[in-house]
N, C-alpha and C positions, 0 to 999 in steps of 0.2 A: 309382504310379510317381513321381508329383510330391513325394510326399513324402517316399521314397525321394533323390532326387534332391538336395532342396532341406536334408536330412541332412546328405548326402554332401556337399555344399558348405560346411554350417554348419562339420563337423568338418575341411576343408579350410583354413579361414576361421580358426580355430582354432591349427591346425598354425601358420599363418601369423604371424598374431598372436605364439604361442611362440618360432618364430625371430625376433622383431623383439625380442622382449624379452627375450630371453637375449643376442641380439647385441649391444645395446646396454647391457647389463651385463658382457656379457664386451669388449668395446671401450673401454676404458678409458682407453686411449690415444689413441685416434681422436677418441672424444668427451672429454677431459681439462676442457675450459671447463665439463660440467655438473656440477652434483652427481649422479651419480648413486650411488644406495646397494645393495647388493647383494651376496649370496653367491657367489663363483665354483663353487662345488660346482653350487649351484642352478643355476645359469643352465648350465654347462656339461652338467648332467641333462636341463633343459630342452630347450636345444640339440638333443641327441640326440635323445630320444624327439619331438619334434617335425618333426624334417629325417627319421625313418626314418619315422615315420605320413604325416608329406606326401606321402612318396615312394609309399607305399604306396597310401594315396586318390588323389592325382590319377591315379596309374594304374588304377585303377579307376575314376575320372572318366572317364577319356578311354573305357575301355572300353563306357561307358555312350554315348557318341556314337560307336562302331567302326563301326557300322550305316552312318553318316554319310560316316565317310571312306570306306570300302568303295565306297559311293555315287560318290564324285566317282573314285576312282581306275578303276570302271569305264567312266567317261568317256573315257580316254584307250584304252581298245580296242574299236573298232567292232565286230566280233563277238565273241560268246560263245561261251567254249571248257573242254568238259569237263577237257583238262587242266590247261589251268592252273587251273581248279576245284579240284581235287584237289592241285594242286603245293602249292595256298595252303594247304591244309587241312592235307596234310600236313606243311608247313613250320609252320606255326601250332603244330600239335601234338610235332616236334621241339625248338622254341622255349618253348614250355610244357613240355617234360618237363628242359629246361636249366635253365630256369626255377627247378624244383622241389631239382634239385639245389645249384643256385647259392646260394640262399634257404638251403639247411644248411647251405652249407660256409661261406657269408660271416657264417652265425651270423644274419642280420638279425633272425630271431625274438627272439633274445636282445637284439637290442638296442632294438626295438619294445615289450619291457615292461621293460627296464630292468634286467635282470638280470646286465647287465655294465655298468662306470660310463665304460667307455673303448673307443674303436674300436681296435683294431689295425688298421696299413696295415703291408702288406706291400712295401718298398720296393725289392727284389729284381726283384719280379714286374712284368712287364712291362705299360704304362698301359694296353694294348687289349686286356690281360686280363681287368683289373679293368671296363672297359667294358662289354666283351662278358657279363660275367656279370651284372650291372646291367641292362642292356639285355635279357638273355632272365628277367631276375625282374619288372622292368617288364612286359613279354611274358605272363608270368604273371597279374599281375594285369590286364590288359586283359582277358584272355580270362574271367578272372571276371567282372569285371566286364559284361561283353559277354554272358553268359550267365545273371547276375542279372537284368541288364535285359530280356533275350528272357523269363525267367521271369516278370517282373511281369508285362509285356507279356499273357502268356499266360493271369497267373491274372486280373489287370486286367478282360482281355473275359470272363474264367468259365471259360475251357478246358482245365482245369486236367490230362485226360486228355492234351491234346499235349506236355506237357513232357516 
C-alpha cells in the first residue's frame, strides 16, 4: 500500500514539475527578463499531457484517503442511517456512471496520451457544464481510486478471497 501510495505521489510530483516547466516556457512574456530557451510545440504538449495526468492522479489521490473524509463527514451525524447509506451509494454510483460518459465525450483519454495536440473548448456551452462534467470524471476516478486502496488493503493483510 505504501508503495503504491508513495508512486502515486512520485507521478503526481512529476505532473507537477511538467506544468512548471512548460509554463515557464510558454510565459514568455511574463518571464521576458530570462533567457529562457524552448520549443512552444513542446511545452504546449507538455502542458497538456501533464495538467490531464495531474487531474487524473490526484483524483485518485484523494480517492486513496475517501476512507478518511467519509470519516470526518460521518462526524456531523449523530446517528446512523441506512438510508442515507444507500443515498450515498447510490449517488456515488450515478456520479461514476456520468463519470464514465464525461471522460468520452470530453475525449480526456485522447488527451492523456497525446493523441490530440490541442484542447477544444467549447465556448457556447455553458461553464457549469463543463464543471459538472469534470467534477463527475473527477468522481470517477476517486471511486477508483478508493477501491484500489480497499484492494491493497485486502491483499496487504492476505485476504485476498474478500475482494
Amino acid at each position: 500500500m505504501r508503495i503504491m501510495q508513495t508512486g502515486l505521489v512520485l507521478l503526481i510530483f512529476c505532473a507537477m514539475v511538467g506544468l512548471m516547466v512548460s509554463g515557464t516556457i510558454l510565459s514568455r512574456h511574463a518571464l521576458s527578463f530570462l533567457p529562457i530557451k524552448g520549443s512552444h510545440s513542446f511545452a504546449r504538449n507538455l502542458h497538456m499531457i501533464s495538467a490531464y495526468w495531474g487531474f487524473v492522479l490526484m483524483s485518485v489521490h484523494l480517492g486513496f484517503h475517501w476512507n478518511m473524509i467519509m470519516g470526518m463527514a460521518k462526524k456531523l451525524f449523530t446517528k446512523p442511517s441506512v438510508v442515507r447509506k444507500w443515498a450515498v451509494r447510490i449517488m456515488a454510483l450515478l456520479i461514476t456512471g456520468y463519470g464514465i460518459y464525461a471522460f468520452i465525450k470530453r475525449d480526456i483519454g485522447t488527451y492523456m496520451l497525446l493523441r490530440s495536440h490541442f484542447v477544444f473548448f467549447d465556448y457556447e456551452e455553458l461553464l457549469i457544464f463543463f464543471y459538472l462534467d469534470y467534477i463527475a470524471v473527477m468522481g470517477l476516478f476517486i471511486l477508483i481510486g478508493n477501491y484500489v486502496c480497499a484492494g491493497l488493503k485486502v491483499i496487504g493483510r492476505g485476504n485476498v478471497n474478500r475482494i
